[in-house]
C-alpha positions as CSV (number, residue, x, y, z in Angstrom):
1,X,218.4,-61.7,199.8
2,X,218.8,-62.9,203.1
3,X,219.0,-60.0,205.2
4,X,216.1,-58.6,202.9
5,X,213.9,-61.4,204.3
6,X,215.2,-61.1,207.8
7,X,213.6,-57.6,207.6
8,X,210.4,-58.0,205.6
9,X,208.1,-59.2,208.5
10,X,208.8,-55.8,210.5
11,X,208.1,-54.1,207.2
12,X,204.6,-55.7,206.4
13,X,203.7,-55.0,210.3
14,X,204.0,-50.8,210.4
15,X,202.4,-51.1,206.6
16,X,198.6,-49.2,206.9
17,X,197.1,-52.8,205.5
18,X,193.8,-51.3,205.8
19,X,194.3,-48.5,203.6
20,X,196.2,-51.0,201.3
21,X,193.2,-53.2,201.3
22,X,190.6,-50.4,200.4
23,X,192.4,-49.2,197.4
24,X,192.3,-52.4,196.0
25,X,189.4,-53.1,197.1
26,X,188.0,-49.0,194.8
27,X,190.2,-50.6,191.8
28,X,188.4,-54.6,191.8
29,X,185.2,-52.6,192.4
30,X,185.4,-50.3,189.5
31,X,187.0,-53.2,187.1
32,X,183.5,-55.1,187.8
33,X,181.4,-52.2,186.8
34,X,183.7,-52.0,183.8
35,X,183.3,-55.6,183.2
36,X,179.5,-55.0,183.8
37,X,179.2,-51.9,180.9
38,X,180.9,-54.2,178.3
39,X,178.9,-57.2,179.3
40,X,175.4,-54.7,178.8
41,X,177.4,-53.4,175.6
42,X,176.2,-49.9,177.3
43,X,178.8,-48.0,175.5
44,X,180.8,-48.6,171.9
45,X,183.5,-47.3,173.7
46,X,183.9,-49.4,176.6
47,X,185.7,-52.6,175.8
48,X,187.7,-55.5,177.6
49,X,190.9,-54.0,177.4
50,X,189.5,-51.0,179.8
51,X,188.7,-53.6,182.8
52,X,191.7,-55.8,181.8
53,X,194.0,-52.8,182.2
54,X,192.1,-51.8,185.8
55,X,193.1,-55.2,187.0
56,X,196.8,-54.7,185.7
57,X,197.3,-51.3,187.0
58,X,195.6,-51.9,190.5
59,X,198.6,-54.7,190.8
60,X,201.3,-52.3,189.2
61,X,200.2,-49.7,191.4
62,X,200.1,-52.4,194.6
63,X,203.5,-53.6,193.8
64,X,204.6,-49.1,193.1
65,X,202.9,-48.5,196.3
66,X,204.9,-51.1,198.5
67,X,208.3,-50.3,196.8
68,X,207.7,-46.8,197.9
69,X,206.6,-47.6,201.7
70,X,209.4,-49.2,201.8
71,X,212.1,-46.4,201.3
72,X,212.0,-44.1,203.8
73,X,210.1,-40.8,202.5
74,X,213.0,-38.9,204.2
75,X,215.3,-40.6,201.0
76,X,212.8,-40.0,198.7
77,X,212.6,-36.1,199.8
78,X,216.2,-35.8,199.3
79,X,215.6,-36.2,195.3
80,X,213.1,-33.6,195.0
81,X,214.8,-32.8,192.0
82,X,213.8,-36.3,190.1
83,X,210.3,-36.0,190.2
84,X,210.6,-32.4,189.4
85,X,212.5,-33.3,186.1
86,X,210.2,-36.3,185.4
87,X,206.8,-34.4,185.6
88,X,208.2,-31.6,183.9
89,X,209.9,-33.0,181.1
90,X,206.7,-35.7,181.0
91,X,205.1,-32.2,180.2
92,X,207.1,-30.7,177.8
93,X,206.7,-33.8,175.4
94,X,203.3,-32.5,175.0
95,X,204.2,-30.3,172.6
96,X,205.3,-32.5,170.4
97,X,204.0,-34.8,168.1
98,X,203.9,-37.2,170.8
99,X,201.1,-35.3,172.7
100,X,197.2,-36.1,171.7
101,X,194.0,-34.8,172.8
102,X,190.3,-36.1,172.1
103,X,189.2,-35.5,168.8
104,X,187.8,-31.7,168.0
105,X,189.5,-30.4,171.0
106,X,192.2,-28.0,171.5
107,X,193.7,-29.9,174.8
108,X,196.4,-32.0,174.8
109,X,196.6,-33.9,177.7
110,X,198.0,-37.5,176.6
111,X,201.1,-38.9,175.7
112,X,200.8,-41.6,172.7
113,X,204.0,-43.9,172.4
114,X,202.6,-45.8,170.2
115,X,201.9,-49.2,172.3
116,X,200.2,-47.2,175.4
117,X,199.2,-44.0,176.4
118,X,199.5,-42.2,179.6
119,X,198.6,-38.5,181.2
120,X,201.5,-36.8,182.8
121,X,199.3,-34.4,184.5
122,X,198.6,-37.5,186.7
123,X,202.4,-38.6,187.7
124,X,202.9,-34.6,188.5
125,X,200.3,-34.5,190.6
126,X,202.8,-37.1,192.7
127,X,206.0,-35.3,192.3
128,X,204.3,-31.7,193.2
129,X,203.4,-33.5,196.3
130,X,206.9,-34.1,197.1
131,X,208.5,-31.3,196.1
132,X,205.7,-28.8,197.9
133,X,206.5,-31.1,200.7
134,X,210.0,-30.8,201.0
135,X,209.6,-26.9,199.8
136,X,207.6,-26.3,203.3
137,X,209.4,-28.4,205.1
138,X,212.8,-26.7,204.4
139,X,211.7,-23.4,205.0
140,X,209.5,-24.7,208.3
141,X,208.1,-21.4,210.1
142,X,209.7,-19.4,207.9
143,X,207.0,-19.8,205.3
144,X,205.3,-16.9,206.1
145,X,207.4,-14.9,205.0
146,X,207.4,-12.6,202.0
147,X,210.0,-14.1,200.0
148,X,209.8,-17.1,200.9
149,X,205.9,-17.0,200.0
150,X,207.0,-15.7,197.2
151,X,209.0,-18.6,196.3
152,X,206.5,-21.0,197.1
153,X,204.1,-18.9,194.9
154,X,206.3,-19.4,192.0
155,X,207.0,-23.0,192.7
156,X,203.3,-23.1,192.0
157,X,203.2,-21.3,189.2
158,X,205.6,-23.7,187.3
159,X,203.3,-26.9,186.8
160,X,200.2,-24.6,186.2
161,X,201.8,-23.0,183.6
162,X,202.6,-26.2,182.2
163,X,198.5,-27.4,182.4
164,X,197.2,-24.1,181.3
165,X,199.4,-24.3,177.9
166,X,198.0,-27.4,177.1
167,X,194.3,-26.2,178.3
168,X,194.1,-28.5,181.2
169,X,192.2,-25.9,183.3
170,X,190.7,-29.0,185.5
171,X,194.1,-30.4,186.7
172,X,195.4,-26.7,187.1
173,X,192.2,-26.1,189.4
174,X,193.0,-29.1,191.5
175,X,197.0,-28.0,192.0
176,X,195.7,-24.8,193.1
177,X,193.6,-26.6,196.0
178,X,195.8,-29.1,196.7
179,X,198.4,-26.0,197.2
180,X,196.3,-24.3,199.5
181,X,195.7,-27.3,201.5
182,X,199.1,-27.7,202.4
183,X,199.9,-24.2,202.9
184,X,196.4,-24.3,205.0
185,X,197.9,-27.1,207.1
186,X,201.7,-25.8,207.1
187,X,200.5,-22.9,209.4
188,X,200.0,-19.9,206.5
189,X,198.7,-17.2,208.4
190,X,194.8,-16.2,208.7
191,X,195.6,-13.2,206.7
192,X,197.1,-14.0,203.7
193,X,194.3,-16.7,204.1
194,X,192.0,-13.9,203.8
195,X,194.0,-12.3,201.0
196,X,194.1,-15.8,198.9
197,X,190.1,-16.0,199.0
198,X,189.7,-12.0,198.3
199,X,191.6,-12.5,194.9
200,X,189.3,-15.4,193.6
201,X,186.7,-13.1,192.3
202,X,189.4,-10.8,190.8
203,X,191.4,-14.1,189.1
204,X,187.7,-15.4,187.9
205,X,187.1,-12.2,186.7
206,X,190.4,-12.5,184.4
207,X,190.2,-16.0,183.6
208,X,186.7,-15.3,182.5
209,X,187.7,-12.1,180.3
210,X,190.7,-12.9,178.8
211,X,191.9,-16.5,179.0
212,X,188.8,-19.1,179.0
213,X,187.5,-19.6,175.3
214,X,184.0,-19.4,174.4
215,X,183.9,-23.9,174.9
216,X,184.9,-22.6,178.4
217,X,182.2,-20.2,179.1
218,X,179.9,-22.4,177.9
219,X,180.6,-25.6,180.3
220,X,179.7,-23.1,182.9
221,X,176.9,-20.9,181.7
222,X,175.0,-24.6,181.7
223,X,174.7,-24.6,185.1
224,X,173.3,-21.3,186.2
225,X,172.0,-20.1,182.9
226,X,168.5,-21.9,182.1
227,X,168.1,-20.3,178.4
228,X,172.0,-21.7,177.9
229,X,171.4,-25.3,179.4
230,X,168.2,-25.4,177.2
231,X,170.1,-24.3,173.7
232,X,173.1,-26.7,174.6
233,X,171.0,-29.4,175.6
234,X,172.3,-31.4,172.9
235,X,176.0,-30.3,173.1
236,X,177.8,-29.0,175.9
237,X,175.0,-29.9,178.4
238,X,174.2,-33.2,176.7
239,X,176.6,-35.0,178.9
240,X,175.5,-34.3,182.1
241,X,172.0,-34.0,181.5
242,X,172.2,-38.0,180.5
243,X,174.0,-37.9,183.5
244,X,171.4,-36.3,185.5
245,X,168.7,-39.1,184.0
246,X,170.9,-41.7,184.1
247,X,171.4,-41.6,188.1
248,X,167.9,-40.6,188.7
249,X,166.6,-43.7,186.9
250,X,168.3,-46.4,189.4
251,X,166.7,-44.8,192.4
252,X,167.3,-46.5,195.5
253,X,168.5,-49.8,194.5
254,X,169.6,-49.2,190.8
255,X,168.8,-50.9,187.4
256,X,171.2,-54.4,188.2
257,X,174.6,-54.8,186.9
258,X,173.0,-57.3,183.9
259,X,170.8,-57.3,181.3
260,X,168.4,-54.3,182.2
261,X,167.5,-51.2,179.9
262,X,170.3,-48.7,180.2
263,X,171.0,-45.1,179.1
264,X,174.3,-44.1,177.1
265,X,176.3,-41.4,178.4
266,X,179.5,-40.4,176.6
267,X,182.5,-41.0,178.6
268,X,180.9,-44.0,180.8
269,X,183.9,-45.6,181.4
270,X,186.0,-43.0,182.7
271,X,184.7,-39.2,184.1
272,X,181.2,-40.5,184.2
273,X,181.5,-44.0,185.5
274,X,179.7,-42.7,188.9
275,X,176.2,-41.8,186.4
276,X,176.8,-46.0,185.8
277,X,177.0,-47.0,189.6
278,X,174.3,-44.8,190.0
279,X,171.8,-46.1,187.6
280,X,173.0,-49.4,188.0
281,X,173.2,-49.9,192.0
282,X,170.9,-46.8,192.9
283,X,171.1,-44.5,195.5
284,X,172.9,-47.4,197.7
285,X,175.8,-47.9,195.3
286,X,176.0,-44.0,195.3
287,X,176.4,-43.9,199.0
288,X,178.7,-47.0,199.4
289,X,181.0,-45.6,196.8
290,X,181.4,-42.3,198.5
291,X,181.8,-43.7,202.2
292,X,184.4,-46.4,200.4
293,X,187.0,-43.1,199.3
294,X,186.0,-41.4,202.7
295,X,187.2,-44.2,204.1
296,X,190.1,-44.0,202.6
297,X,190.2,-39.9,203.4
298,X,190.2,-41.3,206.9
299,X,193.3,-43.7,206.9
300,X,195.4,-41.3,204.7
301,X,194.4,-38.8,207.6
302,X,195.1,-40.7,210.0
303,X,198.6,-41.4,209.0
304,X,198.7,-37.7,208.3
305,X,198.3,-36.9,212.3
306,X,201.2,-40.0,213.3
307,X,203.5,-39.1,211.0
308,X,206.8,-38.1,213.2
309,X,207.3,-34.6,211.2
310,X,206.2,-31.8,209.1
311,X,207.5,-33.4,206.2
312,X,205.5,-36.3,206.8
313,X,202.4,-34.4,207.5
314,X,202.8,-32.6,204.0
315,X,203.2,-35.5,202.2
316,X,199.6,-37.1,203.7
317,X,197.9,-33.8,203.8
318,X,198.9,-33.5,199.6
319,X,197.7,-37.4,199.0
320,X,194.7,-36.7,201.1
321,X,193.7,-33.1,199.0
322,X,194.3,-35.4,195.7
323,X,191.9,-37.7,196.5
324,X,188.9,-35.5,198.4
325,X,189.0,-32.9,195.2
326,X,188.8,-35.5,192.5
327,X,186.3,-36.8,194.2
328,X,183.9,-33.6,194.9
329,X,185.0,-32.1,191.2
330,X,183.8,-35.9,189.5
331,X,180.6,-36.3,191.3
332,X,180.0,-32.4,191.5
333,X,180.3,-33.2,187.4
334,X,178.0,-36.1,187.4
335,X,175.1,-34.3,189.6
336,X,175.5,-31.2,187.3
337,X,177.0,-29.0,189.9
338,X,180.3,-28.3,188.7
339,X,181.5,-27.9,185.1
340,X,183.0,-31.0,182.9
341,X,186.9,-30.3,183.4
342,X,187.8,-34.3,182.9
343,X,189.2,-35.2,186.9
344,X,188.0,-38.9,186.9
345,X,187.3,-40.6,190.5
346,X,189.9,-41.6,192.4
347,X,190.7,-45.3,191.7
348,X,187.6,-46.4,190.0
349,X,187.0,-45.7,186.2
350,X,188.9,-46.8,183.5
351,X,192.3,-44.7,183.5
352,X,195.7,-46.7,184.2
353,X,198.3,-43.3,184.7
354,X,195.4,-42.5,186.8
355,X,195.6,-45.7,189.1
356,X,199.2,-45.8,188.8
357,X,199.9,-42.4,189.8
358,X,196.9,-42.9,193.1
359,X,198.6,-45.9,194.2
360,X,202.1,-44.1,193.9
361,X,200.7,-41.6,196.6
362,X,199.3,-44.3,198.5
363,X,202.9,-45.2,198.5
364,X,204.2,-42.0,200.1
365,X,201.3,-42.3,202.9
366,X,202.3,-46.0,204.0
367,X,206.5,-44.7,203.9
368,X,205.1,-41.9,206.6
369,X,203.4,-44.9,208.7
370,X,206.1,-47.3,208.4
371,X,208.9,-44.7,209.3
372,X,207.0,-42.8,211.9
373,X,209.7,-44.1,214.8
374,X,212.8,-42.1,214.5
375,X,215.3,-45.3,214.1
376,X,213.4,-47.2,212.3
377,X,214.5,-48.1,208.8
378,X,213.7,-50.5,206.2
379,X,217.0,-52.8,205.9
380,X,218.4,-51.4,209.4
381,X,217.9,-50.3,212.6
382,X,219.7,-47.0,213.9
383,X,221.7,-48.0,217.7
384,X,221.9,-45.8,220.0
């Protein structure tokens, strides 16, 4: 105990206690708004338990985040093969009885163990972070490569397999981005780059042909189809039309956070909780949300740029494509621009796995800023 006090004040110094400050800052932020919705009794299904359990997890998470900054991401690299196991087998367990899904839909994205539930799509978001990370690292400038592209092409294919047999197309859309930002920051060459982007129409074409189901279609046609979003205007474009009314009605300041006239919107608490902030703060509550994660884009960038290797610079660059994508997919959602594919903002909305596994990555960003100095570790310092 003593030595581990004897090292803990150069431990919270080379901690990023800004980043650390904003992330908490997203979760008491979006436990208020939660707080607020029950209070207006806006939706049946948001209840106490949803801002109760914001509160809980942003301290989990704080207390995840700071176990993990302190172990030096080097370490934590080395057992690749944990988090690989965990998020896969985490998976797996959807197909069993364990795994649920909303009611009158065919995905099954939850895990029900009775006394809480939690999304393993969220934790392997995390461990795909690390093992990508160490994947590039390990193979450094050999990555462009054939085989080893082809290796890191099938290292990909593994966890969106795994999404796309439980029809979490959303999730599998945002591993495919985060991969390419990594591979993008790695060094992979402009050509393949070229390649990557000239196969998108053909994989739309075949995702559109012969693997999305008719639901699928649908959540799209919405958007660019005027005669579809008029038939569907009370089903699959219900959502984000209330969505669409909802944010337009709190203008510039919004409607207050008590006792005004409020519009429902399925799903307030969670995917849509950014329709709430907009009709209940306005346009201003809009902005100040955004420029609160870009914010925290910047810090996790930051650290991205001193982090001491490429390993380190993976690690931030995945943390920092898991946040920016969530973020443009669940207000591209909200605003009607992009189809509903459930990826709920990053930190704020109901969704404890969700905050957990965000405050887990957060963890991996402040282990790159507190080991950035080559003999610096968290219990000892290397001699020369």
């Amino acid at each position: 105990m003593k030595r581990v006090l004897k090292f803990l004040p150069a431990y919270f110094k080379r901690l990023d206690k800004l980043l650390i400050l904003l992330c908490l800052g997203a979760c008491l932020f979006s436990a208020y708004m939660l707080y607020s919705m029950v209070s207006n009794e806006v939706s049946p299904f948001a209840t106490e338990r949803h801002y109760q359990m914001q509160i809980a997890m942003a301290v989990l998470g704080l207390i995840a985040a700071l176990i993990i900054a302190a172990v030096n991401y080097k370490y934590i690299s080395k057992f690749w093969y944990v988090g690989a196991v965990c998020g896969t087998g985490l998976m797996l367990l959807l197909h069993t009885s364990l795994g649920v899904g909303p009611q009158g839909s065919e995905e099954i994205n939850w895990l029900n163990f009775g006394f809480t539930t939690i999304q393993p799509s969220e934790f392997l978001k995390v461990f795909y972070v690390i093992t990508y990370s160490t994947h590039l690292a390990k193979i450094g400038k050999r990555m462009n490569q054939i085989p080893h592209l082809a290796l890191l092409a099938a290292h990909t294919a593994v966890p969106c397999l795994l999404l796309l047999s439980r029809g979490d197309f959303g999730t599998t859309l945002v591993f495919l981005l985060i991969t390419f930002t990594m591979l993008f920051i790695a060094g992979l060459w402009w050509r393949y780059v070229a390649v990557i982007l000239g196969l998108v129409p053909v994989a739309a074409f075949v995702m559109w042909n012969y693997v999305f189901k008719n639901y699928h279609k649908l959540r799209i046609l919405v958007l660019i189809d005027e005669e579809v979003r008029e038939a569907e205007m009370l089903n699959f474009f219900h959502q984000q039309h209330r969505s669409l009314i909802a944010i337009g009605s709190g203008e510039l300041t919004g409607r207050g956070l008590f006792g005004g006239e409020y519009i429902y919107i399925p799903e307030y608490q969670t995917d849509f909780i950014f329709s709430y902030i907009g009709m209940t703060l306005g346009f201003v509550g809009c902005v100040a949300v955004l420029c609160l994660i870009m914010f925290i884009l910047i810090r996790i960038l930051g650290n991205c740029l001193v982090a001491k290797d490429t390993l380190g610079k993976y690690i931030c660059a995945g943390v920092f494509a898991m946040f920016l994508y969530n973020t443009i997919i669940n207000v591209g959602m909200t605003l009607a621009v992009m189809p509903v594919i459930g990826q709920p903002l990053p930190l704020i909305g109901a969704g404890g796995s969700s905050v957990l596994a965000y405050f887990m990555g957060i963890g991996l960003v402040l282990s790159v800023r507190a080991h950035k100095d080559k003999k610096y570790h968290m219990f000892y310092t290397e001699k020369d």
